[in-house]
VMD Tcl script that draws the C-alpha trace (Angstrom):
set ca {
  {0.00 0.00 0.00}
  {1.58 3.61 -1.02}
  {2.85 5.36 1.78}
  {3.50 2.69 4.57}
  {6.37 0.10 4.75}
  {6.03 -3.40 6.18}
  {9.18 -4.92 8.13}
  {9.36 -8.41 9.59}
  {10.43 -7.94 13.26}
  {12.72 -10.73 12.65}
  {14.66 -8.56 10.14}
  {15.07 -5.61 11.96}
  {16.09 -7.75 15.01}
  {19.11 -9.40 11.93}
  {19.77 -5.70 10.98}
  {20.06 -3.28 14.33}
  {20.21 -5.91 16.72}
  {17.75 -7.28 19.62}
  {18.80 -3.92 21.77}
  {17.95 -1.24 19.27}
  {14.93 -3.18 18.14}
  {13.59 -3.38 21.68}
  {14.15 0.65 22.19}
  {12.00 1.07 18.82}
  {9.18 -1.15 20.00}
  {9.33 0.96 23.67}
  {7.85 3.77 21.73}
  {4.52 1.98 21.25}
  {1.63 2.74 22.88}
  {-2.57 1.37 22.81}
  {-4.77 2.50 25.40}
  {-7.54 1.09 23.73}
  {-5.67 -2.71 23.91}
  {-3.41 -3.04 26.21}
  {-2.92 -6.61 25.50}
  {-1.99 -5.48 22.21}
  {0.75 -2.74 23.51}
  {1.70 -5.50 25.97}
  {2.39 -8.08 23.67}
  {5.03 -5.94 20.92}
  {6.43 -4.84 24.33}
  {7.11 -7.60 26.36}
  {6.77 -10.97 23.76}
  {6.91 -10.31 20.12}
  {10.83 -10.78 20.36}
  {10.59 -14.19 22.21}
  {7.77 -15.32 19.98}
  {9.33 -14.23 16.75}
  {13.10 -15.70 17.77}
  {10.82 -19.39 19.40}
  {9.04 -18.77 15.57}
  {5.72 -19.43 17.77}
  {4.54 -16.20 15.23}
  {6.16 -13.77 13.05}
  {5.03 -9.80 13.44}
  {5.61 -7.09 10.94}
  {5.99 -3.53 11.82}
  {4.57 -0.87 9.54}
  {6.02 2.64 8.90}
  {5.42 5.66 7.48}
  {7.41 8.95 7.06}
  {6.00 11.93 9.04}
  {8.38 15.07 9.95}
  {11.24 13.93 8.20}
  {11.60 10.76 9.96}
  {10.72 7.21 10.10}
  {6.99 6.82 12.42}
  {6.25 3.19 13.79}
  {2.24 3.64 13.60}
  {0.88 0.12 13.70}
  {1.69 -3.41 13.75}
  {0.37 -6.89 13.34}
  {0.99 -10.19 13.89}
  {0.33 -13.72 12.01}
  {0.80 -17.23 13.00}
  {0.14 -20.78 11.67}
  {-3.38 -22.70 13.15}
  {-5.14 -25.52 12.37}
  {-8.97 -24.84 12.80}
  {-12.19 -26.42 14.12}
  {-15.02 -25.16 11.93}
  {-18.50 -26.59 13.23}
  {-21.30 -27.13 9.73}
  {-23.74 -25.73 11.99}
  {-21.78 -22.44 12.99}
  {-21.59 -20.60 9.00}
  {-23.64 -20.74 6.19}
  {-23.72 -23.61 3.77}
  {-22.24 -22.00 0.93}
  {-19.22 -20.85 3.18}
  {-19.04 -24.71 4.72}
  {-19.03 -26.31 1.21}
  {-16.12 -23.84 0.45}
  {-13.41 -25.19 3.04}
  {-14.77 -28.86 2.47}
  {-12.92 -28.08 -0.69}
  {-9.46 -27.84 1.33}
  {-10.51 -29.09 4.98}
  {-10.90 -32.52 6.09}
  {-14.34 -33.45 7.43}
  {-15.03 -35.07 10.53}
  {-18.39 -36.82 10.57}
  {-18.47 -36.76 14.50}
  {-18.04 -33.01 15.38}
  {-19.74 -32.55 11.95}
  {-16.92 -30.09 11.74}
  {-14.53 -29.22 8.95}
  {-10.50 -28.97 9.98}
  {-8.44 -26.63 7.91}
  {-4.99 -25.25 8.48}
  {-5.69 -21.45 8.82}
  {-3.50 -18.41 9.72}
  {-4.61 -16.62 12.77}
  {-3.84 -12.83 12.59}
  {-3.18 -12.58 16.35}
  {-2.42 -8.95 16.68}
  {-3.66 -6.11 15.28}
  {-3.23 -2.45 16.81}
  {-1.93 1.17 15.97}
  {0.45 3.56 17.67}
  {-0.95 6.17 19.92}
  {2.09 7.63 20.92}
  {2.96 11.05 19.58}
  {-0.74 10.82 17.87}
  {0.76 8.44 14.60}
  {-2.50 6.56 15.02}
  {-4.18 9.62 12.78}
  {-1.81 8.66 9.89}
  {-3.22 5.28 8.93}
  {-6.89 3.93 10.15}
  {-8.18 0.59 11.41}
  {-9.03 -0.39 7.28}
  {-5.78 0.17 6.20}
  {-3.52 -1.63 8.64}
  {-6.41 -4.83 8.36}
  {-6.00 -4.48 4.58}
  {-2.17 -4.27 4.90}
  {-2.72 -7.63 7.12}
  {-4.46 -9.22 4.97}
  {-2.45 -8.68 1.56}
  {0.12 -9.90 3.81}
  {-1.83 -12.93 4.89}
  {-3.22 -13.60 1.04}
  {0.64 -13.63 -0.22}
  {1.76 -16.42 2.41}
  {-1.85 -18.53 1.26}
  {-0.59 -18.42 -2.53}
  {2.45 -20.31 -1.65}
  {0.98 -22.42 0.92}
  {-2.58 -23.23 -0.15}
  {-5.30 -22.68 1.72}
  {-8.41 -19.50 1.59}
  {-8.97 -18.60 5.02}
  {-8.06 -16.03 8.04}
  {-9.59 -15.74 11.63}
  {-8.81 -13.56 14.37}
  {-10.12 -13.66 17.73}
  {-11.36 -10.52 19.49}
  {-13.26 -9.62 22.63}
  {-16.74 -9.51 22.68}
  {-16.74 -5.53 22.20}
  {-19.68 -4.33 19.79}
  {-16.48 -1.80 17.68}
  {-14.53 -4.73 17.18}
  {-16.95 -7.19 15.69}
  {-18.56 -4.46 13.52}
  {-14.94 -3.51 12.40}
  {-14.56 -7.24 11.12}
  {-17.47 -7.95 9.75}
  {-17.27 -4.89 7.73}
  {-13.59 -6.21 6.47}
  {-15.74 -9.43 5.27}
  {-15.41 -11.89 8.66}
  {-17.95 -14.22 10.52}
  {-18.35 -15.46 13.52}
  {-18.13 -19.15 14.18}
  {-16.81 -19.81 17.20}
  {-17.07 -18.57 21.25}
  {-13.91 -19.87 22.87}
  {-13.23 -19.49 26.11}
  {-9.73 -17.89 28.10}
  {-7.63 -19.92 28.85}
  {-5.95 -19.82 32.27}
  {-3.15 -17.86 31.19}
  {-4.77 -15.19 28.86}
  {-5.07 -12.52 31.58}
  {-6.09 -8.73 31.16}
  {-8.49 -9.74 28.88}
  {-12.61 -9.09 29.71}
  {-15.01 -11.37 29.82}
  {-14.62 -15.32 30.05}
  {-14.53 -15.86 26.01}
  {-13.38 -14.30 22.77}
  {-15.15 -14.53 19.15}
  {-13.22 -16.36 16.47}
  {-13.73 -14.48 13.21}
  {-13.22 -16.12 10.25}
  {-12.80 -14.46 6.64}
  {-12.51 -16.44 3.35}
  {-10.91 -14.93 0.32}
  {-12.51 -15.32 -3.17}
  {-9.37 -14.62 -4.53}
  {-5.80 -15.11 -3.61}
}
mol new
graphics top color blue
foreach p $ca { graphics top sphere $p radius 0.5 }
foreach p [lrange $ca 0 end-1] q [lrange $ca 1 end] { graphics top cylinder $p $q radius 0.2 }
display resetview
């Protein structure tokens, strides 16, 4: 997308090192998620160098220097998608590259899960992209890994926050799922979050 450039946290920590990459991440801040400030903070290092995820950092230019305004994070899942939970036609779809289990009456597909989503608050860079744009950067990101590795689906998981599951299903995701916190997910609301799902006509 013009105007904002994508880095793999992994290659800036190969560039500048793990010290310098940490001191750019410390200038992140989402009061609206902490969980999402929290985890470029305090895990996105370990997770990227224990390849448990990989998350990108996006830039733009803004008073003659380089402004880290948003960032998101993807990782490899293999889903549990119930027949009764979406609509026929979008069940019939991932029979197409899920297996079927006659028990659950569920289909299983390999999916990525875009884990973390959020903008930067600090100095006010979250006016220089909005929520659409960083999703849509996400997602072109997402739709390049699924044309080398099969597949035509994305969820996320979000809390069960009217803004957030209006802001999804505008971008073209269902629900399907309610699953519940587990022990460790903590300074999150509520007992469950929505899995989202999107599936992409085209790749």
């Amino acid at each position: 997308m013009d105007g904002f450039a994508i880095i793999s946290l992994s290659q800036m920590m190969q560039e500048l090192g793990e010290d310098k990459t940490n001191l750019i991440l410390s200038d992140f801040r989402c009061p609206l998620a902490p969980d999402v400030e929290y985890f470029l903070l305090h895990k996105a290092v370990q997770f990227t160098k224990c390849s448990i995820s990989s998350t990108f950092l996006v830039f733009t230019s803004f008073r003659r220097s380089n402004a880290l305004i948003g960032y998101y994070t993807l990782a490899n899942k293999v889903l549990m998608v119930q027949a009764s939970s979406i609509s026929k036609t979008l069940f019939h779809r991932l029979t197409k590259f899920g297996e079927y289990d006659a028990t659950s009456k569920s289909i299983i597909i390999p999916s990525p899960l875009l884990g973390q989503l959020g903008k930067n608050f600090n100095h006010e860079y979250n006016s220089l992209i909005n929520g659409d744009e960083l999703l849509k950067i996400a997602l072109d990101s997402v739709k390049r890994a699924l044309s080398l590795l099969g597949g035509k689906t994305v969820y996320v998981e979000c809390e069960h926050k009217r803004v957030l599951t209006n802001f999804y299903e505008r971008n073209g995701f269902v629900k399907f799922w309610d699953r519940p916190l587990d022990p460790d997910e903590t300074g999150l609301k509520g007992r469950s979050l929505y899995q989202m799902l999107k599936y992409f006509e085209k790749i």
